[in-house]
N, C-alpha and C positions, 0 to 999 in steps of 0.2 A: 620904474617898470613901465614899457611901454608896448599898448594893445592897438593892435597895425591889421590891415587887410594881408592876407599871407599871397605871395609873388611866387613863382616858378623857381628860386634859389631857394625857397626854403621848404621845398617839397621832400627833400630826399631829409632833412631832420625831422619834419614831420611825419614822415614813413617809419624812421623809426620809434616815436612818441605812440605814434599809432600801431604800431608791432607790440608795446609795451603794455598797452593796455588791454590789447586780445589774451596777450599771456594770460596775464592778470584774468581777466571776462574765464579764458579755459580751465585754470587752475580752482576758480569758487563752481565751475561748472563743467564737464569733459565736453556736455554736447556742444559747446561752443570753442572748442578748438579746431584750430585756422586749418583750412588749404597748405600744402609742400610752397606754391605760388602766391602767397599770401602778401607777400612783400608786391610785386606787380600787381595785382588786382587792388590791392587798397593805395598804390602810388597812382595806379588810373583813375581811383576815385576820387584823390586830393585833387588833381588834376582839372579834372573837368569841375569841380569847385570854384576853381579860379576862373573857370567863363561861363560859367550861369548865373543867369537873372533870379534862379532859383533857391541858390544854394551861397554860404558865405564860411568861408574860411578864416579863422583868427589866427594870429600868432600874438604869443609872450615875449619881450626882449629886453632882457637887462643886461646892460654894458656890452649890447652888441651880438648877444647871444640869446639863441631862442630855448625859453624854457619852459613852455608850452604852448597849445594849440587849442579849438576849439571848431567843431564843425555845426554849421546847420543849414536846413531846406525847410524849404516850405512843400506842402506835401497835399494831394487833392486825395479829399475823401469821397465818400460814393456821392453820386446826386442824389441818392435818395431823401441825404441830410441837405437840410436849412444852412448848415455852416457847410461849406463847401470846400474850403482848405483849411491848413494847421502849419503852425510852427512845428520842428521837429529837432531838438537837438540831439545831434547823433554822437558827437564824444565832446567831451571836456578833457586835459589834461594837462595835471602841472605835475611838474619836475620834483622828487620827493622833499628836495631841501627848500624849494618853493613851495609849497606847500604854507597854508594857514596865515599867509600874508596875502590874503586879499584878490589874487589871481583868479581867481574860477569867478569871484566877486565880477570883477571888471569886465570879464567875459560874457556875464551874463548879462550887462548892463546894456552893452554894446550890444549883443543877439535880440535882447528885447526892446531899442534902439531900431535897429532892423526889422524885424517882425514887426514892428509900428508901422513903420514905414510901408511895409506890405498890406497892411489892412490886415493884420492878422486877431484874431480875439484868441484864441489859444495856443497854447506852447505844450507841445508833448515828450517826453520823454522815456525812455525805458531802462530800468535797473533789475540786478538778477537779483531775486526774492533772496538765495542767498550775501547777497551784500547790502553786509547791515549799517556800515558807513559810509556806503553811498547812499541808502537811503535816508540814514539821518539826517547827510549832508545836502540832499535834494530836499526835504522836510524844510530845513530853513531857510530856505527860498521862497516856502509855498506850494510845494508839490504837493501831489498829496496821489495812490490810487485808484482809480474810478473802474479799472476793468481787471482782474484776474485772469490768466493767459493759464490752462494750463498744459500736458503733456503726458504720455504716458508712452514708454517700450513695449514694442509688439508682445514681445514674448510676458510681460508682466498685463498686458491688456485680458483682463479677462470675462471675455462676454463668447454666455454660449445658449 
């Protein structure tokens, strides 16, 4: 298994890893299902990944073939804070048969490898309260929540 900076050929498989895991994000959640253009707008995001100083795209490859991917940025918080930027990892994703071999492992190795490099002291992430094993599986990394986000529908909002 080999974890490689991701090129312009390996975009359009990454588009779809990245399709795959919106499903997945819409189905524990409706309010998160995609755009009709969802495929273009997140292939422009991988995109511009590959030429910022900002942001680092990973791929997964065994025996030549990718089986999954891994995005992050660094990300400025207000000035108001003392810490002034953050790590941000924005998707993780392995292939279901890859899976629990150590893949998200090395990914993460390498992101916080990076993020060093930045001068970064935090890494942040976000998971849907509904998904309970990705938070376990962020959990043993060392994740943990500091802030609760929450939401509510107009029509259930009730203040009168």
């Amino acid at each position: 298994m080999k974890i490689r900076k991701a090129n312009l050929h390996d975009i359009e498989q990454v588009t779809k890893y990245g399709l795959i895991l919106l499903k997945q994000h819409s189905e524990l959640d409706p309010y998160f299902t995609p755009i009709g253009t969802v495929d273009k707008v997140y292939r422009n995001f991988l995109e511009r990944c590959l030429s910022s100083e900002d942001r680092l795209l990973l791929v997964a490859e065994n025996n030549g073939k990718l089986v999954g991917y891994a995005a992050g940025e660094i990300q400025a918080r207000s000035p108001i804070f003392k810490i002034t930027k953050n790590g941000y990892i924005n998707d993780v994703f392995v292939k279901g048969e890859f899976r629990k071999l150590g893949v998200a492992k090395k990914f993460l190795i390498e992101l916080k490898k990076w993020f060093e490099s930045k001068g970064i002291e935090y890494i942040e992430l976000s998971v849907l309260a509904k998904n309970e094993i990705g938070k376990k599986t962020w959990a043993k990394f060392g994740f943990n929540a500091y802030e609760i986000k929450e939401r509510v529908e107009m029509e259930s909002f009730n203040i009168t």
